[in-house]
KEDRENNU-311909 format. One record per atom (N, C-alpha, C): residue number from 1; atom name; x, y, z. Coordinates in Angstrom, 2 decimals. Layout:
! KEDRENNU-311909
<n: NUM&atom: CA&X: X&Y: Y&Z: Z>
...
//
This chain:
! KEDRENNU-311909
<n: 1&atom: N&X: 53.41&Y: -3.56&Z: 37.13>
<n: 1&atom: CA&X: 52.67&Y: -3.24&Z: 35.93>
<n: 1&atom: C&X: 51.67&Y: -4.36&Z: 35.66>
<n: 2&atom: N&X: 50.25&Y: -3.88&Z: 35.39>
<n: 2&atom: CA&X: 49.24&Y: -4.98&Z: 35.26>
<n: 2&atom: C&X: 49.13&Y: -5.47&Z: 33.29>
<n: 3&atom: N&X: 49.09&Y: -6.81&Z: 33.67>
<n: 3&atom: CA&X: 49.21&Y: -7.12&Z: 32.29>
<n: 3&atom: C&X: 47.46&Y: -7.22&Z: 31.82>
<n: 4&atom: N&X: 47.79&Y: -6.66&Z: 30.42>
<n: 4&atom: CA&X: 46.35&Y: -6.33&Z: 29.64>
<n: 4&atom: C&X: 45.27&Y: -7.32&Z: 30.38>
<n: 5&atom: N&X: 43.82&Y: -7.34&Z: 30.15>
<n: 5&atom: CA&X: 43.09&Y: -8.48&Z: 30.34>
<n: 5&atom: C&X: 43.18&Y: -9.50&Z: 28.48>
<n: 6&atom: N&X: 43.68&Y: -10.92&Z: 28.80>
<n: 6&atom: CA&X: 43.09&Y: -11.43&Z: 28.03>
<n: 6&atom: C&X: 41.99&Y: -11.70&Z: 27.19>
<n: 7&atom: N&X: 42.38&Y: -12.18&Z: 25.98>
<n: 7&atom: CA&X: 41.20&Y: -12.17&Z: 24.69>
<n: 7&atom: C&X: 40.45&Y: -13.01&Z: 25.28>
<n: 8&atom: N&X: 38.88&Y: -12.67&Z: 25.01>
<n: 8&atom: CA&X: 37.54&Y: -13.98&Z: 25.32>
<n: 8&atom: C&X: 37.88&Y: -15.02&Z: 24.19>
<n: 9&atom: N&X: 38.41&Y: -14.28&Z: 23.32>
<n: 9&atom: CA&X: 38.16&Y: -15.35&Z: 22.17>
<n: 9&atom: C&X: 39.63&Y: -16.16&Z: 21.63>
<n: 10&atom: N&X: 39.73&Y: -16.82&Z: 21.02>
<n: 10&atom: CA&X: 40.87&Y: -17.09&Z: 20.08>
<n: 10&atom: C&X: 40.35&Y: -17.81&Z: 18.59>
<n: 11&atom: N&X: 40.84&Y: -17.05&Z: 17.65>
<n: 11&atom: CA&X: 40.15&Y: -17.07&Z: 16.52>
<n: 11&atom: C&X: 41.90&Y: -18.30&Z: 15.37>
<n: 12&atom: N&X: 41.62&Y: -18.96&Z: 14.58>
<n: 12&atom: CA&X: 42.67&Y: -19.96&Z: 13.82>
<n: 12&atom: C&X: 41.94&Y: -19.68&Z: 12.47>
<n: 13&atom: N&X: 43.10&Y: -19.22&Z: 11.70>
<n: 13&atom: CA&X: 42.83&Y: -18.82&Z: 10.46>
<n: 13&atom: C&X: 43.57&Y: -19.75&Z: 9.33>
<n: 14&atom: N&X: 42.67&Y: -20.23&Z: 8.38>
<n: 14&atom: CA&X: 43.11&Y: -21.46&Z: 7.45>
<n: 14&atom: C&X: 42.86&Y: -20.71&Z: 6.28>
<n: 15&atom: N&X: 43.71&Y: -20.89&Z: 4.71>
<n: 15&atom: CA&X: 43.46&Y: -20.76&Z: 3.63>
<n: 15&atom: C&X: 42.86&Y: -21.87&Z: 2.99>
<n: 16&atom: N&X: 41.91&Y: -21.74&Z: 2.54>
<n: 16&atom: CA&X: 40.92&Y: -22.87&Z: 1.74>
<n: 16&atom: C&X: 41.10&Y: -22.61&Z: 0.58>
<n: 17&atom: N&X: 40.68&Y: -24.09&Z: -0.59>
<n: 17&atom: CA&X: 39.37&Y: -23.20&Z: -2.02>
<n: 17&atom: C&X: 38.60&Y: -22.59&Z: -1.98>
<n: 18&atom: N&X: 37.95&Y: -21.98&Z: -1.25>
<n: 18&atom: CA&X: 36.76&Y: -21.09&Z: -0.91>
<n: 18&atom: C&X: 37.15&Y: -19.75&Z: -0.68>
<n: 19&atom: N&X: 37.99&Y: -19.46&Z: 0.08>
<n: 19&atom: CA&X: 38.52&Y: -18.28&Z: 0.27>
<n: 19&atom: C&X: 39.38&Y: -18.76&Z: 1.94>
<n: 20&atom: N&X: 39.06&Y: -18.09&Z: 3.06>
<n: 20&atom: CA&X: 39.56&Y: -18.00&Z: 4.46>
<n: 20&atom: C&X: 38.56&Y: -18.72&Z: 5.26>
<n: 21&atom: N&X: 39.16&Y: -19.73&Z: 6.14>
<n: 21&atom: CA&X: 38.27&Y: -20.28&Z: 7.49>
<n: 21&atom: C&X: 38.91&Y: -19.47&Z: 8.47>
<n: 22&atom: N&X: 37.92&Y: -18.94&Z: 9.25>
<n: 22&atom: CA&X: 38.23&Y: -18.47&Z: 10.49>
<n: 22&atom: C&X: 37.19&Y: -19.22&Z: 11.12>
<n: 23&atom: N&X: 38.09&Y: -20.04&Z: 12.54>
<n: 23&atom: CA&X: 37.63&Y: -20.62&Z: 13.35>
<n: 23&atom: C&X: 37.70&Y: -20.02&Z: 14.76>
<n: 24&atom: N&X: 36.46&Y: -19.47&Z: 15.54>
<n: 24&atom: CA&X: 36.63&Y: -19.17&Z: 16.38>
<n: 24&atom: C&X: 35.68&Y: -19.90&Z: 17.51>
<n: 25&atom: N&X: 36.73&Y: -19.64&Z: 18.52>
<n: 25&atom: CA&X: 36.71&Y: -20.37&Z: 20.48>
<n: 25&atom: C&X: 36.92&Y: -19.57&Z: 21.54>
<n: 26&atom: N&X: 36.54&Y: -20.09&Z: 22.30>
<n: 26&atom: CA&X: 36.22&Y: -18.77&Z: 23.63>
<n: 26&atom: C&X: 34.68&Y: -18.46&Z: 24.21>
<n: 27&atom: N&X: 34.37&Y: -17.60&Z: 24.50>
<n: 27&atom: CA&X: 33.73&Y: -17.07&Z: 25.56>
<n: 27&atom: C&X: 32.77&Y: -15.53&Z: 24.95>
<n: 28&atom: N&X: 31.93&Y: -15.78&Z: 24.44>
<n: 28&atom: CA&X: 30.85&Y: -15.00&Z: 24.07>
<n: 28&atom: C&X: 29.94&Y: -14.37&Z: 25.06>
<n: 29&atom: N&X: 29.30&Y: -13.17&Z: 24.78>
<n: 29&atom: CA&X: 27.98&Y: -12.92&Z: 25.88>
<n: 29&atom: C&X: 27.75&Y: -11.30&Z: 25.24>
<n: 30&atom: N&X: 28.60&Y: -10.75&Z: 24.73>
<n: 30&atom: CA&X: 27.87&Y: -9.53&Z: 24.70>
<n: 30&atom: C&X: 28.41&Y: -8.78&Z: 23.39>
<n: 31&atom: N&X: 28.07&Y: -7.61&Z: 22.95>
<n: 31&atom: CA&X: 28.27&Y: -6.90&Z: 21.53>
<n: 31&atom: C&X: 29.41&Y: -6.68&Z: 21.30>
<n: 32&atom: N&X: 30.25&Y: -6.43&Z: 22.31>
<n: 32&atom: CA&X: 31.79&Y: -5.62&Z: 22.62>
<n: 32&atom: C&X: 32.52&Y: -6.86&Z: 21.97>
<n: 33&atom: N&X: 32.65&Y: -8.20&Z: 22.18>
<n: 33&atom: CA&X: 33.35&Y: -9.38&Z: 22.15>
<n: 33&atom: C&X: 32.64&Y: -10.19&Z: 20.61>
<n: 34&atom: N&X: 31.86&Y: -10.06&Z: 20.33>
<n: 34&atom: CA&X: 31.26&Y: -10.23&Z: 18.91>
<n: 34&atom: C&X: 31.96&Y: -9.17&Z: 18.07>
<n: 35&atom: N&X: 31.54&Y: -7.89&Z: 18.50>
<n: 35&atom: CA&X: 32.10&Y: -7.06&Z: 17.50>
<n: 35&atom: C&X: 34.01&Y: -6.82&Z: 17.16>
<n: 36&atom: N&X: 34.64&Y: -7.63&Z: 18.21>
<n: 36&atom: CA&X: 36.06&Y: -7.49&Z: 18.13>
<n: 36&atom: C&X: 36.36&Y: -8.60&Z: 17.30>
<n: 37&atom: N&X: 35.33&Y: -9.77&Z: 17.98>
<n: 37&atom: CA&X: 35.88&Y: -10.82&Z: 16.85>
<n: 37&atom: C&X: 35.39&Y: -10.61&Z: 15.41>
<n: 38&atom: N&X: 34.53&Y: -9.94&Z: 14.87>
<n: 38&atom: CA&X: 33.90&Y: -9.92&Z: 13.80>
<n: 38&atom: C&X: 35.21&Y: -8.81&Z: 13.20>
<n: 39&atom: N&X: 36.30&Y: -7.48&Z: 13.86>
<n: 39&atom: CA&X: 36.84&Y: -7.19&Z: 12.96>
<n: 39&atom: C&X: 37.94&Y: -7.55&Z: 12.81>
<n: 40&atom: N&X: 38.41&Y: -8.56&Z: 14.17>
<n: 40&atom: CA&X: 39.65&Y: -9.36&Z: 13.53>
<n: 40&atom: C&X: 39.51&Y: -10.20&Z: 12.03>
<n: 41&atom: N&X: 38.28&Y: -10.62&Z: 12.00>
<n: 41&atom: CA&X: 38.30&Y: -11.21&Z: 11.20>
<n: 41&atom: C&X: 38.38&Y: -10.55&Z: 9.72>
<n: 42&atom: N&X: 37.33&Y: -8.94&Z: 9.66>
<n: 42&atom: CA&X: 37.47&Y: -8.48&Z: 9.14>
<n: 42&atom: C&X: 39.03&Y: -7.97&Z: 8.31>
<n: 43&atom: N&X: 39.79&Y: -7.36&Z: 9.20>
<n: 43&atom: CA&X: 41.17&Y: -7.13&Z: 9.10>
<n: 43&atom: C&X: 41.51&Y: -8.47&Z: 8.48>
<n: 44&atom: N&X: 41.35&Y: -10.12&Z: 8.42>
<n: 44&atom: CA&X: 42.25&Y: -10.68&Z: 7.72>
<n: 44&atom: C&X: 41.75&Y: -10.74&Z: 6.18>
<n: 45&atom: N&X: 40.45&Y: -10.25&Z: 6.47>
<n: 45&atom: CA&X: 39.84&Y: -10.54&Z: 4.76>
<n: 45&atom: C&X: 40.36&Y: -9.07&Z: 4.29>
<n: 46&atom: N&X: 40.73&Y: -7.82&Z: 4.63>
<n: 46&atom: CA&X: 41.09&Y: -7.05&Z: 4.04>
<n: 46&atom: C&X: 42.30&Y: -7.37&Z: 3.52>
<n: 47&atom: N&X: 43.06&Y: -8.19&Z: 4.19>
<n: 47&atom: CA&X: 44.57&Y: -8.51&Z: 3.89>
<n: 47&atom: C&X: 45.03&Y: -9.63&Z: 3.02>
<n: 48&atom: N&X: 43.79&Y: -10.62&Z: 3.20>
<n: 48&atom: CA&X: 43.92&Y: -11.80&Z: 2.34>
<n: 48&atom: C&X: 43.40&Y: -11.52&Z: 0.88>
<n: 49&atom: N&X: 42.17&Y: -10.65&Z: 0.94>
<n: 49&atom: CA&X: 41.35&Y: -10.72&Z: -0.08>
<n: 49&atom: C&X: 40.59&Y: -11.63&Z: -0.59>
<n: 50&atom: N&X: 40.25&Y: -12.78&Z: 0.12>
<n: 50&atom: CA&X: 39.40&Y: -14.50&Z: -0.32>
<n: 50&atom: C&X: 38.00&Y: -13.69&Z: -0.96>
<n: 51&atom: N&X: 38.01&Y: -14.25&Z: -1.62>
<n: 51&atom: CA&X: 36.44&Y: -14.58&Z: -2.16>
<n: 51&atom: C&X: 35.29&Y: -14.66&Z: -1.74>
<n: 52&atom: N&X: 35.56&Y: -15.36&Z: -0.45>
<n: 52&atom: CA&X: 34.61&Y: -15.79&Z: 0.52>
<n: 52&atom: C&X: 35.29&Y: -16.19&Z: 1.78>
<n: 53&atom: N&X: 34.60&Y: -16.20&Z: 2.99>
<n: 53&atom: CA&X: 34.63&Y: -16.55&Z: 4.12>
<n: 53&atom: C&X: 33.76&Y: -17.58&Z: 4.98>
<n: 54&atom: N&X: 34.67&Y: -18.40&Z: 5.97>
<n: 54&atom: CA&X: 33.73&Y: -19.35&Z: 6.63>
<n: 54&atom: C&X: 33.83&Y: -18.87&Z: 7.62>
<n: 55&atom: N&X: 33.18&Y: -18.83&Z: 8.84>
<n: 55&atom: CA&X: 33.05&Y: -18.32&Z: 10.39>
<n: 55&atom: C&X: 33.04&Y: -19.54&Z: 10.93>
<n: 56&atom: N&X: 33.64&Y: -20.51&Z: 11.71>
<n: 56&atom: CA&X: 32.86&Y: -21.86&Z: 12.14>
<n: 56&atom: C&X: 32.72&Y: -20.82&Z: 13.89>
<n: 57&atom: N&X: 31.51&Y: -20.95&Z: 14.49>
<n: 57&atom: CA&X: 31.59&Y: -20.54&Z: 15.92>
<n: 57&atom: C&X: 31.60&Y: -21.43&Z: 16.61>
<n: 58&atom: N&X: 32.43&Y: -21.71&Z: 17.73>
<n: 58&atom: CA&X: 32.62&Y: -22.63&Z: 18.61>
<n: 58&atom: C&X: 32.55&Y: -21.90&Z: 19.75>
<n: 59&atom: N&X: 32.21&Y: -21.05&Z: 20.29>
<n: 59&atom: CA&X: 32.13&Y: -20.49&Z: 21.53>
<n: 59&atom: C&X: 30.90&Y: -20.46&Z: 22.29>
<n: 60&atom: N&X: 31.44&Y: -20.50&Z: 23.60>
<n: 60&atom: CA&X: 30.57&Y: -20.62&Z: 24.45>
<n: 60&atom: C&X: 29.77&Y: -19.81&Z: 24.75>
<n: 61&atom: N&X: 28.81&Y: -19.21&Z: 25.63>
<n: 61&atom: CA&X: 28.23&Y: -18.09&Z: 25.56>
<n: 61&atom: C&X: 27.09&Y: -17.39&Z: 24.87>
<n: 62&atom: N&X: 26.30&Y: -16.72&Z: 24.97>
<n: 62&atom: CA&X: 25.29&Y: -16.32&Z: 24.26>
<n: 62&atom: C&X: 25.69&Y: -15.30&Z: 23.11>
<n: 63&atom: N&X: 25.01&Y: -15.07&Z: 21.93>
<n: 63&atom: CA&X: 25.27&Y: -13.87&Z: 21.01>
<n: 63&atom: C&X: 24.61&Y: -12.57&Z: 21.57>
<n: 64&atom: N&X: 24.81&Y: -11.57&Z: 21.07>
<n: 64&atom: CA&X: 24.46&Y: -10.11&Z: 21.43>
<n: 64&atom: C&X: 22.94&Y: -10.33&Z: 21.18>
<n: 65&atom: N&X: 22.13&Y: -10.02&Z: 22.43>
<n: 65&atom: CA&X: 20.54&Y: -10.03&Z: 22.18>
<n: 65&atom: C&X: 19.80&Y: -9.21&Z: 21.17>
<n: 66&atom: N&X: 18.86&Y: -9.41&Z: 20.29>
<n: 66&atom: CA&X: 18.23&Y: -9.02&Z: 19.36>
<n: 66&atom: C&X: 18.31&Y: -8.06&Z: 18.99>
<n: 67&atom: N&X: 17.71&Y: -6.90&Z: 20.21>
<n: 67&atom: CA&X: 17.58&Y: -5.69&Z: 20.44>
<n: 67&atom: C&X: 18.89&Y: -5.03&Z: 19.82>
<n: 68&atom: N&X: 20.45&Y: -5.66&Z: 20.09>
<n: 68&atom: CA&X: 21.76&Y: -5.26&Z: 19.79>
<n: 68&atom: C&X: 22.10&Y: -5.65&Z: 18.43>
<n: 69&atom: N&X: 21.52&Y: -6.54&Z: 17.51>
<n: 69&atom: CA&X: 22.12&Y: -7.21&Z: 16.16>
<n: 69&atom: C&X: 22.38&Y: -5.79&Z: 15.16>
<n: 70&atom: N&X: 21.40&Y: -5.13&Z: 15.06>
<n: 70&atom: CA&X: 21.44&Y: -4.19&Z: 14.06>
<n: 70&atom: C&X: 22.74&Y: -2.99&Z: 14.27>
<n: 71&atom: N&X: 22.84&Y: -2.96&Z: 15.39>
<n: 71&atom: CA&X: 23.86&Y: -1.87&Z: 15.97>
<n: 71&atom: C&X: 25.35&Y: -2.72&Z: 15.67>
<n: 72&atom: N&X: 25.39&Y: -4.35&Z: 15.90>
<n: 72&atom: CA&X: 26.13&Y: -5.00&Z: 15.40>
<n: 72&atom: C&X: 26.47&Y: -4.78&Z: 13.76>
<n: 73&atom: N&X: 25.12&Y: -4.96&Z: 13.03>
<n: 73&atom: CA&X: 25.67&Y: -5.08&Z: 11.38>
<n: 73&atom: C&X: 26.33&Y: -3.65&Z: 10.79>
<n: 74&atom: N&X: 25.14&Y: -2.80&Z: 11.54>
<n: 74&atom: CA&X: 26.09&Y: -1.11&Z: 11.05>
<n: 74&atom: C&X: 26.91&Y: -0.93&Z: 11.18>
<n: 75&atom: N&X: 27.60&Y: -1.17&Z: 12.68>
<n: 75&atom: CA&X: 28.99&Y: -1.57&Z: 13.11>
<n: 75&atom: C&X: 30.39&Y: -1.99&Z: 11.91>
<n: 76&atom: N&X: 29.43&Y: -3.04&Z: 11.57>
<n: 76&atom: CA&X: 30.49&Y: -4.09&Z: 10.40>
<n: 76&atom: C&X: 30.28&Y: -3.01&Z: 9.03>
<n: 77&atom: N&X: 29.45&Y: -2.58&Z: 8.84>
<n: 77&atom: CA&X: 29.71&Y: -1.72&Z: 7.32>
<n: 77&atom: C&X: 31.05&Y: -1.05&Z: 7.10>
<n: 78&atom: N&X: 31.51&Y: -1.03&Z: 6.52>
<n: 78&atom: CA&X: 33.25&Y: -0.90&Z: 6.02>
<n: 78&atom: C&X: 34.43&Y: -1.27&Z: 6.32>
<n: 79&atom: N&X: 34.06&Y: -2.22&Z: 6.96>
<n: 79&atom: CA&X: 35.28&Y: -2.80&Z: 7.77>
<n: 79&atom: C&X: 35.39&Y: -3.92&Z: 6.17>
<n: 80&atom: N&X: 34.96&Y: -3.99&Z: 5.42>
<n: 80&atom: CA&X: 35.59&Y: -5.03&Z: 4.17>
<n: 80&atom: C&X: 35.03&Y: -6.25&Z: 3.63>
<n: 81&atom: N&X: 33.84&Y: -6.64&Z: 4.74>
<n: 81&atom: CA&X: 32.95&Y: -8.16&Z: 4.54>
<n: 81&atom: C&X: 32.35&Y: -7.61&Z: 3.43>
<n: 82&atom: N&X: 31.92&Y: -6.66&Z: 2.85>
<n: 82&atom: CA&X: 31.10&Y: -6.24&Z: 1.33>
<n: 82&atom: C&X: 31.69&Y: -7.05&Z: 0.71>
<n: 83&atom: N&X: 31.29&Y: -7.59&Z: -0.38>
<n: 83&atom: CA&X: 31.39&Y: -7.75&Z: -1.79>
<n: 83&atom: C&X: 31.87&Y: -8.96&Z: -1.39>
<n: 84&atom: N&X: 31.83&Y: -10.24&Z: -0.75>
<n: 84&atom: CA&X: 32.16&Y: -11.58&Z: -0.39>
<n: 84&atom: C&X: 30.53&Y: -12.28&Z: 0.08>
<n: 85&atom: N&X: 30.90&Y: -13.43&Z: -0.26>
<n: 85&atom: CA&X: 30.23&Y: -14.46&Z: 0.45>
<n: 85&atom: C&X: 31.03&Y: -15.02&Z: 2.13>
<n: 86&atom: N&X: 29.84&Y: -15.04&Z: 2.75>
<n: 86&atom: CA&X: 30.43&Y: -14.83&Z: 4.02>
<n: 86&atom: C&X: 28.84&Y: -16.29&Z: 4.87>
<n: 87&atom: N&X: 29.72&Y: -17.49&Z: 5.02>
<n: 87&atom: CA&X: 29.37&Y: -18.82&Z: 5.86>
<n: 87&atom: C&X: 29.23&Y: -18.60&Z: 7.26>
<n: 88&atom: N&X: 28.22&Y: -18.87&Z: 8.23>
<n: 88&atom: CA&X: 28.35&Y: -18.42&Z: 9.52>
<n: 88&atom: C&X: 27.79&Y: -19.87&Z: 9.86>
<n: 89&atom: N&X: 28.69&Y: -20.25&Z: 10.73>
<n: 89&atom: CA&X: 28.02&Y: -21.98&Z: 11.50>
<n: 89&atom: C&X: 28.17&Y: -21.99&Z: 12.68>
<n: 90&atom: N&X: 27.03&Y: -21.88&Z: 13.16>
<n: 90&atom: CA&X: 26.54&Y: -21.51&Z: 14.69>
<n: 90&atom: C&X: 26.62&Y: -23.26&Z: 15.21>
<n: 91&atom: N&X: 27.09&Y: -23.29&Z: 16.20>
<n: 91&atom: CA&X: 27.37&Y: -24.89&Z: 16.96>
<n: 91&atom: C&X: 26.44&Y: -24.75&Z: 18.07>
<n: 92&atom: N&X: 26.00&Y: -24.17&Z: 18.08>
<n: 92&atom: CA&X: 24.43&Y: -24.46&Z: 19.47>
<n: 92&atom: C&X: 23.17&Y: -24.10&Z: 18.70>
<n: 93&atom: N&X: 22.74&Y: -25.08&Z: 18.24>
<n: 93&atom: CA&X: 21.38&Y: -24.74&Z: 17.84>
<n: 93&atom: C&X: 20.70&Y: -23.72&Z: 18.11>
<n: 94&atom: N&X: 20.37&Y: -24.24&Z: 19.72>
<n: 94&atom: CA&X: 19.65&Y: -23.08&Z: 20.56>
<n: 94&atom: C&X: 19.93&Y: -21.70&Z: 19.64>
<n: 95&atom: N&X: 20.95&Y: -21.16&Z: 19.46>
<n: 95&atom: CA&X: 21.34&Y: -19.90&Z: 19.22>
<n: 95&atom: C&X: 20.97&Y: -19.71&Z: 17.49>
<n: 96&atom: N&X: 20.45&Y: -20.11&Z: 16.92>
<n: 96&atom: CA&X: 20.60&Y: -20.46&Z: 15.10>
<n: 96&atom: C&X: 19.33&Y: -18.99&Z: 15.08>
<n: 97&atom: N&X: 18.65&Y: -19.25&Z: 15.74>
<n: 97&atom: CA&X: 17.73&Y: -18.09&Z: 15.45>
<n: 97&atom: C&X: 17.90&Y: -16.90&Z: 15.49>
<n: 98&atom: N&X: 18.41&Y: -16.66&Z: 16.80>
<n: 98&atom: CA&X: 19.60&Y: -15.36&Z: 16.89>
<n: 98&atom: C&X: 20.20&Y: -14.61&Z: 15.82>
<n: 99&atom: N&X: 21.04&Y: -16.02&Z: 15.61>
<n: 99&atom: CA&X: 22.03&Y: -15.30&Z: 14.73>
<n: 99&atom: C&X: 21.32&Y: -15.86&Z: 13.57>
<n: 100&atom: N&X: 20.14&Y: -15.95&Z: 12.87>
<n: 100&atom: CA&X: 19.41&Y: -16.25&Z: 11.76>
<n: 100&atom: C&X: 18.74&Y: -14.11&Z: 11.47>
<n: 101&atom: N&X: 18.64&Y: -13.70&Z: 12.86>
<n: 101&atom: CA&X: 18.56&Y: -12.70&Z: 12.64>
<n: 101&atom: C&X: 19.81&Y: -11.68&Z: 12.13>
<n: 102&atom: N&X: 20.77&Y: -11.94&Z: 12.73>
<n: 102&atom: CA&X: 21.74&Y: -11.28&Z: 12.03>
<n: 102&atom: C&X: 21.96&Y: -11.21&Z: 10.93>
<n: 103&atom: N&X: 21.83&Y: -12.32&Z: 10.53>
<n: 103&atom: CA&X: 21.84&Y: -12.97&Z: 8.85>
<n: 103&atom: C&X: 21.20&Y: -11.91&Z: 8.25>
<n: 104&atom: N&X: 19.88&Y: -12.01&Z: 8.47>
<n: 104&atom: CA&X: 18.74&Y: -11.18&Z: 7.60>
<n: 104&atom: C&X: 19.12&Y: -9.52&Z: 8.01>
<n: 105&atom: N&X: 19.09&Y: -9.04&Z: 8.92>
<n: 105&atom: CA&X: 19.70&Y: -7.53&Z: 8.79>
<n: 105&atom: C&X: 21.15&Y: -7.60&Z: 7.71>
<n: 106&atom: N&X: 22.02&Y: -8.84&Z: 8.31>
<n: 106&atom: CA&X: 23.46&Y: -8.04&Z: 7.26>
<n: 106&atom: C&X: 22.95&Y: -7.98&Z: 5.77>
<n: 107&atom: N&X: 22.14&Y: -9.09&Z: 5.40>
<n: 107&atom: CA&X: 21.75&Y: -9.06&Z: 3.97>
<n: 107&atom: C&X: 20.73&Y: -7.82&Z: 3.54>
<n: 108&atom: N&X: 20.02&Y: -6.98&Z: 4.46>
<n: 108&atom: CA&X: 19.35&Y: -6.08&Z: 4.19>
<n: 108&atom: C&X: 20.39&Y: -5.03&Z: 4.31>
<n: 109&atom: N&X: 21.78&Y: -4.81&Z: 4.72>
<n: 109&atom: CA&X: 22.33&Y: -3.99&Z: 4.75>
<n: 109&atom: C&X: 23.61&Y: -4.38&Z: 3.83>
<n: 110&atom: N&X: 23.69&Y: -4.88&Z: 2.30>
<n: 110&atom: CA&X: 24.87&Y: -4.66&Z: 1.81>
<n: 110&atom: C&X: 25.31&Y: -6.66&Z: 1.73>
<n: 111&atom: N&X: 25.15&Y: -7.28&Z: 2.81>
<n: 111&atom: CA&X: 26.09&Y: -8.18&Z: 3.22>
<n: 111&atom: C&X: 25.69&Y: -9.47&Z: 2.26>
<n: 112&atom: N&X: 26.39&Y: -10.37&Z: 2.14>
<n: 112&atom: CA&X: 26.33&Y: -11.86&Z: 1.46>
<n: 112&atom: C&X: 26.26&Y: -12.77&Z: 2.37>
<n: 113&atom: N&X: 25.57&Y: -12.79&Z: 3.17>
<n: 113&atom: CA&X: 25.70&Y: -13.80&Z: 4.87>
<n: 113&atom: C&X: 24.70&Y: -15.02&Z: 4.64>
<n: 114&atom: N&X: 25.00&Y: -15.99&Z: 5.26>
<n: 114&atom: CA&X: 23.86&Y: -16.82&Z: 5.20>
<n: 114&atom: C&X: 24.47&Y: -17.63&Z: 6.32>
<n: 115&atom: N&X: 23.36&Y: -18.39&Z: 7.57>
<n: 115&atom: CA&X: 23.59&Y: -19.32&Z: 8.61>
<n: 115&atom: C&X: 23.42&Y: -20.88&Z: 8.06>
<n: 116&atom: N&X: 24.10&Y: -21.28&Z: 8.94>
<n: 116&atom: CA&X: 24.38&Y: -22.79&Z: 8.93>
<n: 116&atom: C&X: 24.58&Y: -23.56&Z: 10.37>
<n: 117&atom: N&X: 24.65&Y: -24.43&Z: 10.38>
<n: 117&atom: CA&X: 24.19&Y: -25.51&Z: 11.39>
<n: 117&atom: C&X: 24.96&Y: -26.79&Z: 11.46>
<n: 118&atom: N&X: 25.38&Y: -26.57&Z: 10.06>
<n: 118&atom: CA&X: 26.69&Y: -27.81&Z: 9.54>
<n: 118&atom: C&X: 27.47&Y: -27.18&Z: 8.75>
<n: 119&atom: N&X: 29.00&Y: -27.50&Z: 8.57>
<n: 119&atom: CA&X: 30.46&Y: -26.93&Z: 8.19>
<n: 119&atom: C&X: 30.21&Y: -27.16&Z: 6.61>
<n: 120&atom: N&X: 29.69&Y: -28.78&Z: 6.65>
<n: 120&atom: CA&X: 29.57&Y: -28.75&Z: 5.43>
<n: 120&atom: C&X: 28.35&Y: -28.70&Z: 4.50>
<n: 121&atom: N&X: 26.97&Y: -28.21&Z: 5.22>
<n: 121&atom: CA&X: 26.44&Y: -27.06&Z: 4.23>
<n: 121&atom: C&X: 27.03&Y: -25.83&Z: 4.20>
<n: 122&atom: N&X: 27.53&Y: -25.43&Z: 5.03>
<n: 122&atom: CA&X: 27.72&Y: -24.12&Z: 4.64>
<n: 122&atom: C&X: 29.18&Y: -24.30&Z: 3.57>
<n: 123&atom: N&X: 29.70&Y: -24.87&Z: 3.38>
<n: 123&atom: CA&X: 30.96&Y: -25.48&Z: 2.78>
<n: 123&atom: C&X: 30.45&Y: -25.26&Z: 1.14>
<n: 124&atom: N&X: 29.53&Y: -25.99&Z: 1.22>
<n: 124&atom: CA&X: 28.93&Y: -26.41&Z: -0.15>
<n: 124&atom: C&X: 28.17&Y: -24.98&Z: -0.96>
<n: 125&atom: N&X: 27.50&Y: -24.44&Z: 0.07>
<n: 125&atom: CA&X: 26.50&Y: -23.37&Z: -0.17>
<n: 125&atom: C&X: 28.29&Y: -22.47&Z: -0.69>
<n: 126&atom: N&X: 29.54&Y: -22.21&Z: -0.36>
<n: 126&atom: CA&X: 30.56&Y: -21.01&Z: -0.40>
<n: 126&atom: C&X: 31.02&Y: -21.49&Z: -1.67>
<n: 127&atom: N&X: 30.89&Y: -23.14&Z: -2.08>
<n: 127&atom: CA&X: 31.34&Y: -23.50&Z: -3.17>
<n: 127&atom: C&X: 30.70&Y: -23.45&Z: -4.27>
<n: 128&atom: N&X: 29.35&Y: -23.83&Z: -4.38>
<n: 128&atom: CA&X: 28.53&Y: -24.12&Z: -5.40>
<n: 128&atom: C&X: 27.15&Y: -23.56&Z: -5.51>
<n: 129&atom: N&X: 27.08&Y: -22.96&Z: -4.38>
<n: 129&atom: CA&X: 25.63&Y: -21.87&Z: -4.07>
<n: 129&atom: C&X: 25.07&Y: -20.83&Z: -4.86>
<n: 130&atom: N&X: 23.99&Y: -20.74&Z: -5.39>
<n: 130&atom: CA&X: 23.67&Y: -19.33&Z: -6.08>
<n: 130&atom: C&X: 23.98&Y: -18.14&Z: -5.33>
<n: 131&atom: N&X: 24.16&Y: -16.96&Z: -5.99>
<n: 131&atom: CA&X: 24.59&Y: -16.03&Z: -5.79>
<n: 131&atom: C&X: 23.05&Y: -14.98&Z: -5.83>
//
């Protein structure tokens, strides 16, 4: 009997003042592996209920190319990220633009998203940020 293929990712989930850190590691490159980690994560904010959310990304790999972001954010509509503030801290620069686009579709579609570059702007922005 063949055992499943392993997760790209592994995601560590912390309770903060802010609401939930989800920290995720692993192996990025395409929509399929973004979008699984985006509803694990989802699933814990349905269950936790935080306020807000931090994403720290530590993975290797590229994000879903441009062309794919929007098919990404529709994707995420009801899975539960509504009505939260939601921290995204991209650890490769290179990639900030990318996912600077994601940003701007989720917020045109419903979402409270905003990118970061450091843990603790985006830290500050979940704590004390206008709304």
């Amino acid at each position: 009997m063949a055992l499943p293929p392993a997760s790209p990712f592994v995601i560590t989930y912390a309770q903060a003042d802010y609401g939930l850190r989800a920290h995720v590691s692993g192996i990025n490159g395409d929509l399929e592996t973004t979008l699984a980690y985006w509803r694990d994560i989802a699933a814990q904010v349905r269950r936790l209920r935080p306020n807000a959310v931090l994403v720290v990304d530590d993975m290797d790999g590229d994000p879903p190319p441009p062309e794919e972001l929007l098919s990404f954010v529709l994707s995420m509509k009801g899975e539960g990220m509504e009505g939260i503030r939601i921290a995204y801290v991209e650890k490769d620069t290179l990639h900030i633009p990318k996912v600077e686009l994601a940003g701007l579709l989720a917020n045109e579609h419903g979402f409270d998203a905003r990118i970061f570059d450091r843990e603790q702007a985006a830290l500050a922005w979940l704590r004390y940020g206008e709304r």
